[in-house]
N, C-alpha and C positions, 0 to 999 in steps of 0.2 A: 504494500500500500504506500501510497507518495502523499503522506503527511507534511511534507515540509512547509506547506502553503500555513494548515493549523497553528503549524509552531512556530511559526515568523507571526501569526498575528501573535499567537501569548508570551511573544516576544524571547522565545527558547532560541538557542543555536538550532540551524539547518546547516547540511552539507554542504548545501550555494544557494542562492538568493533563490525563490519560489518568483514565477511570474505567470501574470493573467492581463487580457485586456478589456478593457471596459467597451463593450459594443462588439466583443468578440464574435458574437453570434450576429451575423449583419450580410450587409449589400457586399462590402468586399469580397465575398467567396462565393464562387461559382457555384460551388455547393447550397449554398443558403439560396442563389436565387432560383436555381432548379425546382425547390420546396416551395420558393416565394410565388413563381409562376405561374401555379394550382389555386392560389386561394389568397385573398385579401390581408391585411396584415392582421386586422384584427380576426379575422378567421382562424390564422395563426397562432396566435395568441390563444385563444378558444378551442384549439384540438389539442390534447396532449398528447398523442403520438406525434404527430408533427413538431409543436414545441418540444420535447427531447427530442426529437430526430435532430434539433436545428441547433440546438444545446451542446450536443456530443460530437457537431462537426471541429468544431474548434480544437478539441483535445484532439481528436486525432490527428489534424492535419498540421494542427502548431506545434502542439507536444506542450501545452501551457498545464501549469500546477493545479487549475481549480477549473471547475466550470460554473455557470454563471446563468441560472437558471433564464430561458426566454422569455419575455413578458414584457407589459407596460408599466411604469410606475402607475398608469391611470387606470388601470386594471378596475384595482376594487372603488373606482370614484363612480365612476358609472350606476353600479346599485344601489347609490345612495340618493339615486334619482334625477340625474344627470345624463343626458344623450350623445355619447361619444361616438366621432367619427376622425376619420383621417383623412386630411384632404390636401397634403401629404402630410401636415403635421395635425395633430390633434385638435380638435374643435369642440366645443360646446355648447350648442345652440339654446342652451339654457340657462347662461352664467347667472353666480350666486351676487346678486346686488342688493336686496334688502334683510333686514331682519328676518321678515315674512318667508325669503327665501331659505333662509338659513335654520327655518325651527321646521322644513318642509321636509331638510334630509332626514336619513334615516342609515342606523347604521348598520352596515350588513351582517349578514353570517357568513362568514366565510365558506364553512362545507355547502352551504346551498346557492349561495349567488355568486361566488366565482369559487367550483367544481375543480373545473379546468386546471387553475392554478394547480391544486395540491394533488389531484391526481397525475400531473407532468412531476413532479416534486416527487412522487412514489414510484412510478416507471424511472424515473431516471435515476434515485438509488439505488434499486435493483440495477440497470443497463452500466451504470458505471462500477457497479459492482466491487468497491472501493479505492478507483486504479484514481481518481482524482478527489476531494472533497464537494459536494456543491453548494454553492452561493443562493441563497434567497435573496430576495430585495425589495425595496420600496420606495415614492418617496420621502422628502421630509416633509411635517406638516406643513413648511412655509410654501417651498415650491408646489404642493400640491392646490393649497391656496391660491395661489398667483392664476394659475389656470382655470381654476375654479370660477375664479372675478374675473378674471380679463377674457376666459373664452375661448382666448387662445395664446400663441406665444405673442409678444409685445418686444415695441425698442426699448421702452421706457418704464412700464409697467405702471403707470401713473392712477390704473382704476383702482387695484390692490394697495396703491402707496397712498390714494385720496379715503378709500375706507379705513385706512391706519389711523390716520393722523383726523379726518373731520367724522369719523363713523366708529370709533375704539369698542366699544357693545358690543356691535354687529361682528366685527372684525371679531374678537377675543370669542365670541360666541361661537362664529365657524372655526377657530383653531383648536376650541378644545373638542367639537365635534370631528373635527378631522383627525386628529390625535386619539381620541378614542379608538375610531374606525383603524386608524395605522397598526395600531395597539393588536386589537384584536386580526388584523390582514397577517400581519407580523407571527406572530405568536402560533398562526396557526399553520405558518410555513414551517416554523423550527418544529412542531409538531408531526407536520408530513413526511419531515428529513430533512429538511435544511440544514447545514452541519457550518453556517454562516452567512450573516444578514449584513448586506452591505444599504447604507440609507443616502442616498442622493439627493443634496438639496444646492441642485443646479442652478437656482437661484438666489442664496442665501448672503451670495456678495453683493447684489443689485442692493442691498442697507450700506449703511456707513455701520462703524463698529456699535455706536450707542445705541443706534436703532434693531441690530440686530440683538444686541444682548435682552433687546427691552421687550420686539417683536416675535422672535424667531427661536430663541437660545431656551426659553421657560418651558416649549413647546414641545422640542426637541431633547430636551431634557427628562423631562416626564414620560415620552416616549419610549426612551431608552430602560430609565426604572423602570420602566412596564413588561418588560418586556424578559421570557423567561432564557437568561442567558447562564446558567450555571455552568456548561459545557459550548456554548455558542458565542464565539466573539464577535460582536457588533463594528463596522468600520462605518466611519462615518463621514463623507466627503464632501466640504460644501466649495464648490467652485470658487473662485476671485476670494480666499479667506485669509490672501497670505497678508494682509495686513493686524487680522487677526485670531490669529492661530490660538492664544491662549485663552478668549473666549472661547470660541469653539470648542476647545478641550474640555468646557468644565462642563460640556453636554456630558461627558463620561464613557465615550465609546472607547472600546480597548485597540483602535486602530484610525489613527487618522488619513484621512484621505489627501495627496496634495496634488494641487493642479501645478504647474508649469512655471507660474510666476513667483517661486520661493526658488530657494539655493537647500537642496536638501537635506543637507550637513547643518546651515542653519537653523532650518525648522525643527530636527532635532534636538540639535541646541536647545531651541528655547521652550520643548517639549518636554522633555528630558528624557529618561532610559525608560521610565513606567506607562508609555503610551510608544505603542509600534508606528507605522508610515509606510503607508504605501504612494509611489510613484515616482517618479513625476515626470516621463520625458514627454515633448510635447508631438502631441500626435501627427504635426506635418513634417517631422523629422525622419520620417517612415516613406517619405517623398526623397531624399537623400541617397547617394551612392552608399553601396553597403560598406563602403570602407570610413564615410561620414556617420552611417548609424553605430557601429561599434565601438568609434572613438566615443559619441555620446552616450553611449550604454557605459562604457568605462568611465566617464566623467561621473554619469553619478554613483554609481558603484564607490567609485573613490570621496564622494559628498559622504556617503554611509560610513565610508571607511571601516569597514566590515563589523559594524556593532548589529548584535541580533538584533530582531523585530522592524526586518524590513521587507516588503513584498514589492518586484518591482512590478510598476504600471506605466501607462501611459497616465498624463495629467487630465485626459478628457476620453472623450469615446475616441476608437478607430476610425477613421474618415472612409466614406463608402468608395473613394477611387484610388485607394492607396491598394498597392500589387499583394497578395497574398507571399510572396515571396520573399518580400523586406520582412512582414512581420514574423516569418519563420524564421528570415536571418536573425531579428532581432531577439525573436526569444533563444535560439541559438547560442547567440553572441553573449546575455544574462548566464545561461549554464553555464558554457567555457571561462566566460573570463571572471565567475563568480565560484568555481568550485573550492572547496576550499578540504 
Protein backbone atom coordinates (compact mmCIF):
# COMPACT_ATOMS: atom_id res chain seq x y z
CA UNK A 1 0.00 0.00 0.00
CA UNK A 2 1.48 3.60 -0.82
CA UNK A 3 0.62 5.49 2.28
CA UNK A 4 3.06 8.07 1.97
CA UNK A 5 0.55 10.76 0.73
CA UNK A 6 -1.27 9.94 4.63
CA UNK A 7 1.80 10.42 6.36
CA UNK A 8 3.10 13.72 4.63
CA UNK A 9 -0.21 15.18 5.61
CA UNK A 10 0.30 13.81 9.64
CA UNK A 11 3.36 15.25 8.93
CA UNK A 12 5.51 11.69 9.57
CA UNK A 13 8.71 11.09 7.38
CA UNK A 14 7.92 9.40 3.78
CA UNK A 15 10.55 7.93 1.58
CA UNK A 16 10.03 11.02 -1.05
CA UNK A 17 7.65 13.68 -1.23
CA UNK A 18 3.99 12.16 -2.07
CA UNK A 19 2.35 14.19 -5.07
CA UNK A 20 -1.25 14.71 -6.49
CA UNK A 21 -2.93 17.32 -8.70
CA UNK A 22 -5.72 19.28 -8.11
CA UNK A 23 -8.06 18.93 -11.27
CA UNK A 24 -6.37 15.77 -11.92
CA UNK A 25 -9.38 14.01 -13.18
CA UNK A 26 -10.04 16.63 -16.12
CA UNK A 27 -10.20 17.84 -19.81
CA UNK A 28 -6.36 17.31 -20.19
CA UNK A 29 -6.49 13.52 -20.64
CA UNK A 30 -7.76 11.93 -23.50
CA UNK A 31 -8.81 9.47 -21.34
CA UNK A 32 -11.22 11.61 -19.32
CA UNK A 33 -12.76 13.09 -22.60
CA UNK A 34 -13.55 9.80 -24.15
CA UNK A 35 -15.83 9.23 -20.76
CA UNK A 36 -16.77 13.10 -21.17
CA UNK A 37 -18.05 12.54 -24.61
CA UNK A 38 -21.14 10.15 -23.41
CA UNK A 39 -22.74 12.31 -21.20
CA UNK A 40 -22.84 15.93 -19.67
CA UNK A 41 -20.74 16.86 -16.89
CA UNK A 42 -23.11 16.98 -14.44
CA UNK A 43 -24.35 13.47 -15.64
CA UNK A 44 -20.97 12.68 -14.71
CA UNK A 45 -20.93 13.76 -11.71
CA UNK A 46 -24.25 11.74 -11.05
CA UNK A 47 -23.17 8.12 -12.30
CA UNK A 48 -20.78 6.55 -10.05
CA UNK A 49 -19.27 4.04 -12.20
CA UNK A 50 -18.30 6.67 -14.42
CA UNK A 51 -17.19 9.14 -11.75
CA UNK A 52 -14.43 6.35 -10.45
CA UNK A 53 -13.85 5.34 -13.81
CA UNK A 54 -12.63 9.16 -14.26
CA UNK A 55 -11.10 9.12 -10.60
CA UNK A 56 -8.62 6.14 -11.32
CA UNK A 57 -7.43 7.55 -14.66
CA UNK A 58 -5.08 9.65 -13.12
CA UNK A 59 -3.36 7.01 -10.88
CA UNK A 60 -2.78 5.09 -13.59
CA UNK A 61 -1.45 7.10 -16.02
CA UNK A 62 0.44 9.63 -13.68
CA UNK A 63 1.51 7.34 -11.03
CA UNK A 64 0.33 10.23 -8.52
CA UNK A 65 0.16 9.28 -4.56
CA UNK A 66 -3.60 9.85 -3.97
CA UNK A 67 -6.61 10.09 -5.97
CA UNK A 68 -9.19 12.66 -5.72
CA UNK A 69 -12.58 11.71 -5.65
CA UNK A 70 -14.68 13.26 -9.12
CA UNK A 71 -17.26 15.62 -8.38
CA UNK A 72 -18.47 19.29 -7.81
CA UNK A 73 -17.82 21.39 -4.92
CA UNK A 74 -21.63 22.38 -5.82
CA UNK A 75 -22.71 18.96 -5.68
CA UNK A 76 -24.70 18.96 -2.54
CA UNK A 77 -25.81 22.81 -3.02
CA UNK A 78 -28.28 21.93 -5.41
CA UNK A 79 -30.68 19.92 -2.95
CA UNK A 80 -30.88 22.52 -0.88
CA UNK A 81 -33.14 23.84 -3.57
CA UNK A 82 -31.14 25.55 -5.94
CA UNK A 83 -31.08 24.64 -9.83
CA UNK A 84 -27.64 23.81 -11.05
CA UNK A 85 -26.46 23.89 -14.45
CA UNK A 86 -23.23 24.24 -16.54
CA UNK A 87 -23.00 26.41 -19.04
CA UNK A 88 -19.63 26.00 -19.17
CA UNK A 89 -19.22 27.10 -15.75
CA UNK A 90 -21.84 26.73 -13.13
CA UNK A 91 -25.02 28.60 -12.94
CA UNK A 92 -27.88 29.21 -10.67
CA UNK A 93 -30.87 30.55 -11.88
CA UNK A 94 -32.12 30.93 -8.58
CA UNK A 95 -29.49 32.80 -6.40
CA UNK A 96 -29.81 33.33 -2.78
CA UNK A 97 -30.70 37.25 -2.31
CA UNK A 98 -33.18 37.75 0.44
CA UNK A 99 -33.60 36.51 3.87
CA UNK A 100 -36.81 34.93 2.46
CA UNK A 101 -34.47 33.10 0.29
CA UNK A 102 -32.27 31.84 2.76
CA UNK A 103 -34.94 30.39 5.47
CA UNK A 104 -36.22 28.60 1.85
CA UNK A 105 -33.12 26.13 1.89
CA UNK A 106 -33.13 23.15 3.29
CA UNK A 107 -30.41 20.91 4.37
CA UNK A 108 -29.84 17.70 2.60
CA UNK A 109 -29.33 14.19 3.46
CA UNK A 110 -26.69 13.04 2.14
CA UNK A 111 -27.55 9.19 1.50
CA UNK A 112 -30.75 10.29 -0.32
CA UNK A 113 -30.14 13.46 -2.21
CA UNK A 114 -26.67 13.15 -3.50
CA UNK A 115 -26.44 8.95 -3.64
CA UNK A 116 -24.05 9.20 -6.24
CA UNK A 117 -21.44 10.90 -4.35
CA UNK A 118 -20.99 8.07 -1.75
CA UNK A 119 -21.72 5.28 -3.76
CA UNK A 120 -18.57 6.56 -6.37
CA UNK A 121 -16.75 6.96 -2.70
CA UNK A 122 -17.46 2.97 -2.02
CA UNK A 123 -16.62 1.47 -5.62
CA UNK A 124 -13.71 3.31 -5.74
CA UNK A 125 -12.35 1.86 -2.39
CA UNK A 126 -12.82 -1.24 -3.36
CA UNK A 127 -11.39 -0.53 -7.30
CA UNK A 128 -8.33 1.11 -5.72
CA UNK A 129 -8.05 -1.58 -3.52
CA UNK A 130 -5.49 0.22 -1.23
CA UNK A 131 -2.67 0.92 -4.18
CA UNK A 132 -3.42 4.80 -3.52
CA UNK A 133 -5.50 6.70 -0.58
CA UNK A 134 -8.72 8.69 -1.70
CA UNK A 135 -9.41 12.34 -1.23
CA UNK A 136 -13.05 13.56 -0.53
CA UNK A 137 -13.87 17.17 -0.87
CA UNK A 138 -15.95 20.02 -0.66
CA UNK A 139 -16.36 23.41 -0.78
CA UNK A 140 -15.67 26.08 1.83
CA UNK A 141 -18.78 27.64 3.22
CA UNK A 142 -17.46 31.13 1.93
CA UNK A 143 -16.91 30.10 -1.77
CA UNK A 144 -19.88 28.02 -1.79
CA UNK A 145 -21.66 31.26 -0.69
CA UNK A 146 -20.28 33.41 -3.33
CA UNK A 147 -22.09 31.30 -5.94
CA UNK A 148 -24.88 30.82 -4.14
CA UNK A 149 -25.58 35.07 -4.29
CA UNK A 150 -23.99 35.82 -7.27
CA UNK A 151 -25.32 32.91 -9.41
CA UNK A 152 -22.43 32.58 -10.99
CA UNK A 153 -18.68 33.11 -11.07
CA UNK A 154 -18.14 37.10 -10.90
CA UNK A 155 -14.87 39.60 -11.51
CA UNK A 156 -15.75 41.32 -8.49
CA UNK A 157 -18.18 39.45 -6.52
CA UNK A 158 -19.69 42.68 -5.32
CA UNK A 159 -23.50 40.98 -4.61
CA UNK A 160 -21.86 38.44 -1.89
CA UNK A 161 -19.49 41.47 -0.63
CA UNK A 162 -22.86 44.03 -0.64
CA UNK A 163 -24.90 41.27 1.41
CA UNK A 164 -21.75 41.28 3.93
CA UNK A 165 -21.38 44.48 4.80
CA UNK A 166 -25.31 46.25 4.07
CA UNK A 167 -27.36 42.77 4.76
CA UNK A 168 -24.95 40.80 7.86
CA UNK A 169 -28.56 38.73 9.00
CA UNK A 170 -29.01 37.56 5.98
CA UNK A 171 -25.49 36.90 5.10
CA UNK A 172 -24.49 35.13 8.65
CA UNK A 173 -27.94 33.27 8.22
CA UNK A 174 -26.99 31.43 4.84
CA UNK A 175 -23.33 30.79 6.24
CA UNK A 176 -24.36 28.93 9.08
CA UNK A 177 -26.82 27.14 6.84
CA UNK A 178 -24.28 26.30 4.43
CA UNK A 179 -21.88 25.18 7.08
CA UNK A 180 -24.36 22.96 8.47
CA UNK A 181 -25.16 21.29 5.02
CA UNK A 182 -20.85 21.05 4.59
CA UNK A 183 -20.84 19.46 7.95
CA UNK A 184 -23.14 16.92 7.29
CA UNK A 185 -21.82 16.56 2.97
CA UNK A 186 -18.50 16.07 4.70
CA UNK A 187 -18.95 13.69 7.39
CA UNK A 188 -20.71 11.50 5.28
CA UNK A 189 -17.96 11.11 2.63
CA UNK A 190 -15.24 10.15 5.55
CA UNK A 191 -18.19 7.72 6.31
CA UNK A 192 -18.35 6.15 2.72
CA UNK A 193 -14.29 5.94 2.77
CA UNK A 194 -12.82 8.95 2.23
CA UNK A 195 -9.49 8.36 3.87
CA UNK A 196 -9.06 12.43 3.28
CA UNK A 197 -11.01 15.65 2.82
CA UNK A 198 -9.55 18.36 1.08
CA UNK A 199 -11.87 21.94 1.44
CA UNK A 200 -11.52 24.45 -1.30
CA UNK A 201 -12.28 27.96 -0.66
CA UNK A 202 -11.38 29.25 -4.14
CA UNK A 203 -12.56 32.28 -3.10
CA UNK A 204 -11.50 33.14 0.30
CA UNK A 205 -8.80 35.73 -0.94
CA UNK A 206 -11.21 37.94 -2.82
CA UNK A 207 -11.49 39.55 1.45
CA UNK A 208 -8.76 41.48 2.71
CA UNK A 209 -7.28 39.72 5.91
CA UNK A 210 -9.87 41.56 8.43
CA UNK A 211 -12.71 40.70 6.58
CA UNK A 212 -11.92 37.30 6.06
CA UNK A 213 -11.14 36.43 9.67
CA UNK A 214 -14.50 38.23 10.44
CA UNK A 215 -16.59 36.72 7.39
CA UNK A 216 -15.19 33.56 6.30
CA UNK A 217 -12.47 32.00 9.11
CA UNK A 218 -15.75 31.42 12.05
CA UNK A 219 -17.20 29.42 9.34
CA UNK A 220 -14.71 27.42 8.21
CA UNK A 221 -13.63 26.98 11.44
CA UNK A 222 -16.75 25.29 12.82
CA UNK A 223 -16.69 23.26 9.80
CA UNK A 224 -13.62 21.63 10.44
CA UNK A 225 -14.74 20.97 14.50
CA UNK A 226 -17.55 19.35 12.93
CA UNK A 227 -16.27 17.25 11.29
CA UNK A 228 -15.24 13.43 12.32
CA UNK A 229 -11.57 13.48 11.64
CA UNK A 230 -9.81 11.18 14.34
CA UNK A 231 -8.02 9.03 11.56
CA UNK A 232 -8.88 11.68 8.54
CA UNK A 233 -6.68 14.68 7.90
CA UNK A 234 -8.41 17.67 6.68
CA UNK A 235 -6.32 20.18 4.09
CA UNK A 236 -7.58 23.17 3.65
CA UNK A 237 -6.79 25.41 0.67
CA UNK A 238 -7.80 29.00 0.24
CA UNK A 239 -6.42 30.55 -2.96
CA UNK A 240 -4.73 34.29 -2.85
CA UNK A 241 -4.20 33.49 1.27
CA UNK A 242 -0.51 34.10 1.07
CA UNK A 243 -0.99 37.27 2.80
CA UNK A 244 -2.57 35.44 5.40
CA UNK A 245 -1.43 32.30 6.20
CA UNK A 246 -1.72 32.46 9.93
CA UNK A 247 -5.31 33.28 9.99
CA UNK A 248 -6.13 30.72 7.85
CA UNK A 249 -4.39 28.27 10.15
CA UNK A 250 -6.28 28.94 13.13
CA UNK A 251 -9.25 27.24 10.90
CA UNK A 252 -7.32 24.11 12.40
CA UNK A 253 -6.85 21.95 9.21
CA UNK A 254 -3.94 19.47 9.66
CA UNK A 255 -2.72 20.52 6.13
CA UNK A 256 -2.54 23.68 4.49
CA UNK A 257 -3.02 24.22 1.02
CA UNK A 258 -0.63 26.85 -0.93
CA UNK A 259 -1.35 28.55 -4.12
CA UNK A 260 1.71 29.85 -6.04
CA UNK A 261 2.17 33.40 -4.64
CA UNK A 262 4.15 32.25 -1.33
CA UNK A 263 7.82 31.09 -1.25
CA UNK A 264 7.38 27.64 0.27
CA UNK A 265 10.05 27.60 2.69
CA UNK A 266 8.53 30.79 3.98
CA UNK A 267 5.18 29.72 4.42
CA UNK A 268 6.60 27.00 6.53
CA UNK A 269 8.37 29.21 8.38
CA UNK A 270 5.76 31.09 9.44
CA UNK A 271 3.47 27.99 9.90
CA UNK A 272 5.62 26.01 11.79
CA UNK A 273 6.55 22.14 11.96
CA UNK A 274 2.63 21.40 13.41
CA UNK A 275 0.79 22.12 10.36
CA UNK A 276 1.96 20.19 6.83
CA UNK A 277 1.70 22.15 3.17
CA UNK A 278 0.85 21.11 0.35
CA UNK A 279 2.03 22.62 -3.08
CA UNK A 280 2.72 25.09 -4.66
CA UNK A 281 4.14 25.06 -8.29
CA UNK A 282 2.15 27.19 -10.59
CA UNK A 283 0.04 25.35 -12.96
CA UNK A 284 1.33 27.09 -16.23
CA UNK A 285 4.65 26.00 -15.56
CA UNK A 286 3.49 22.53 -16.95
CA UNK A 287 3.47 24.75 -20.30
CA UNK A 288 7.59 24.61 -19.92
CA UNK A 289 10.22 22.48 -21.54
CA UNK A 290 10.76 19.46 -19.32
CA UNK A 291 14.06 20.51 -18.54
CA UNK A 292 12.36 24.01 -17.03
CA UNK A 293 9.67 21.85 -15.01
CA UNK A 294 12.24 19.85 -13.11
CA UNK A 295 14.51 22.70 -12.33
CA UNK A 296 11.12 24.09 -10.79
CA UNK A 297 10.15 20.82 -9.14
CA UNK A 298 13.78 21.20 -7.42
CA UNK A 299 13.20 24.61 -6.57
CA UNK A 300 10.64 23.90 -4.30
CA UNK A 301 11.74 20.73 -3.10
CA UNK A 302 14.61 22.76 -1.98
CA UNK A 303 11.86 25.72 -0.30
CA UNK A 304 10.92 22.30 1.83
CA UNK A 305 14.40 21.44 2.35
CA UNK A 306 13.29 18.14 3.16
CA UNK A 307 11.30 18.77 6.60
CA UNK A 308 8.31 16.14 6.63
CA UNK A 309 4.70 17.07 6.13
CA UNK A 310 4.97 18.19 2.76
CA UNK A 311 2.71 16.87 -0.38
CA UNK A 312 3.63 18.31 -3.52
CA UNK A 313 0.94 20.06 -5.74
CA UNK A 314 0.26 22.33 -8.15
CA UNK A 315 -0.88 25.85 -6.55
CA UNK A 316 -4.36 25.74 -8.54
CA UNK A 317 -6.01 23.07 -10.72
CA UNK A 318 -4.29 21.44 -13.99
CA UNK A 319 -5.20 23.60 -16.93
CA UNK A 320 -7.34 21.76 -19.56
CA UNK A 321 -4.52 22.31 -22.42
CA UNK A 322 -1.52 21.49 -20.64
CA UNK A 323 0.18 17.93 -22.57
CA UNK A 324 -0.44 14.93 -20.37
CA UNK A 325 3.01 14.21 -20.76
CA UNK A 326 4.68 17.36 -18.74
CA UNK A 327 2.52 16.24 -15.87
CA UNK A 328 3.88 12.74 -15.89
CA UNK A 329 7.29 14.35 -16.27
CA UNK A 330 6.52 16.32 -13.42
CA UNK A 331 5.36 13.87 -11.11
CA UNK A 332 8.39 11.86 -12.38
CA UNK A 333 10.67 14.60 -11.61
CA UNK A 334 9.00 14.91 -7.52
CA UNK A 335 9.97 10.82 -7.00
CA UNK A 336 13.40 11.04 -8.57
CA UNK A 337 14.75 14.16 -7.25
CA UNK A 338 12.77 13.61 -3.90
CA UNK A 339 13.70 10.08 -2.90
CA UNK A 340 15.31 10.02 -0.12
Amino acid sequence: MNNRFLDACWGRPTDRTPVWLMRQAGRYLPEYMAVRSRCSFLELCKTPELAAEVTIQPVDILGVDAAILFSDILTPVEPMGLKLDFVPGPVFDNPVRTMADVEKLRIPDPESDVPYVLQAIRILRKELAGRVPLIGFGGAPFTLACYMVEGKGSKDWATIKRMMYAAPDTYHALMEKVTMMDMEYLNAQIKAGAQAIQIFDTWGGILSPTDYEKYALPYTTKLINGLNRTQTPIIHFVKGAATMLQTVQQAGADVMGLDWHVNLGTARDTLGPQTAVQGNLDPTVLYAPKGVIEQEVQRILDENAGRPGHIFNLGHGILPTVSPEHAIHMVECVHRLSQR
